[in-house]
C-alpha positions as CSV (number, residue, x, y, z in Angstrom):
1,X,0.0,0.0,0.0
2,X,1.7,3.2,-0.8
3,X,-1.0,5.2,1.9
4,X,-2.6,4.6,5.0
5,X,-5.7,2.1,5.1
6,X,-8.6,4.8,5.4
7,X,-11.3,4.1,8.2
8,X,-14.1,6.2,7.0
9,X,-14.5,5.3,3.5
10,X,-17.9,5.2,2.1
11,X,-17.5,0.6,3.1
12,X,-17.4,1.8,6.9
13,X,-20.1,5.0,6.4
14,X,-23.2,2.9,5.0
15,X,-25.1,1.5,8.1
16,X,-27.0,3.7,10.4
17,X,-26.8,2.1,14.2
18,X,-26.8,5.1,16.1
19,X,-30.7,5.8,17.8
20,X,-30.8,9.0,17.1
21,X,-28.2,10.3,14.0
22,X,-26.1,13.2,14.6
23,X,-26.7,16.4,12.9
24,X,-24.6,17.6,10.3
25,X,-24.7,21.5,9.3
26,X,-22.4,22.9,7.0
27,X,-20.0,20.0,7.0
28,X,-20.0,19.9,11.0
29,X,-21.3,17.5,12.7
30,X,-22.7,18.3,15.8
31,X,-23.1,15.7,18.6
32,X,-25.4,15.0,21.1
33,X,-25.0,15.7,24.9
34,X,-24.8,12.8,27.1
35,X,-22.5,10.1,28.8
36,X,-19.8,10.0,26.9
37,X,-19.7,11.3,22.9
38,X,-23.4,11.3,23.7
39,X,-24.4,8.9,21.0
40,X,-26.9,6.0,21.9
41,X,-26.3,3.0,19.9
42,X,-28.9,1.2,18.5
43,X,-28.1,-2.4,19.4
44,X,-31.2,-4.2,17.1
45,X,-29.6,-2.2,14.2
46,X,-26.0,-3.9,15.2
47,X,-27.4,-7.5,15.0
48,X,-29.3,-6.6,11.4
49,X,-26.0,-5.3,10.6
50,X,-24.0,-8.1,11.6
51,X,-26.3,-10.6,10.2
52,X,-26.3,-9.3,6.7
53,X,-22.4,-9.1,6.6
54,X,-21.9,-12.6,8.1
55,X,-20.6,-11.2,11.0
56,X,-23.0,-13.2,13.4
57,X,-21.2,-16.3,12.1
58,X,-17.9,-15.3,13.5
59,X,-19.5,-14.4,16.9
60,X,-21.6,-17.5,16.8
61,X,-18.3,-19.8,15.9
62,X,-15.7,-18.0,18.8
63,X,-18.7,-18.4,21.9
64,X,-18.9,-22.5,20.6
65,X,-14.8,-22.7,21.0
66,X,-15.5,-21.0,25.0
């Protein structure tokens, strides 16, 4: 690779799992007050998520191995 691996390409940016998505003004992104960043992950969006990119699979086949 002759740069860095980028982490927020438009692969990583798809999915929605936040509850409640920040808001974005002006190329800013704003976020919510709270514990934390704020942000209130959605954890039913996670497992959809998951399941569509075989992801479940893995988690499924490591918890049989413990």
């Amino acid at each position: 690779m002759v740069r860095p691996a980028a982490l927020n390409g438009p692969q990583f940016l798809t999915a929605d799992i936040l509850k409640k998505p920040l808001r974005i003004e002006k190329g800013n992104a704003y976020v919510p007050e709270g514990p934390g960043l704020g942000i209130d992950v959605d954890e039913d969006k996670v497992i959809e998520l998951m399941k569509r990119s075989s992801g479940d699979k893995l988690i499924r086949s490591v918890l049989m191995q413990n």
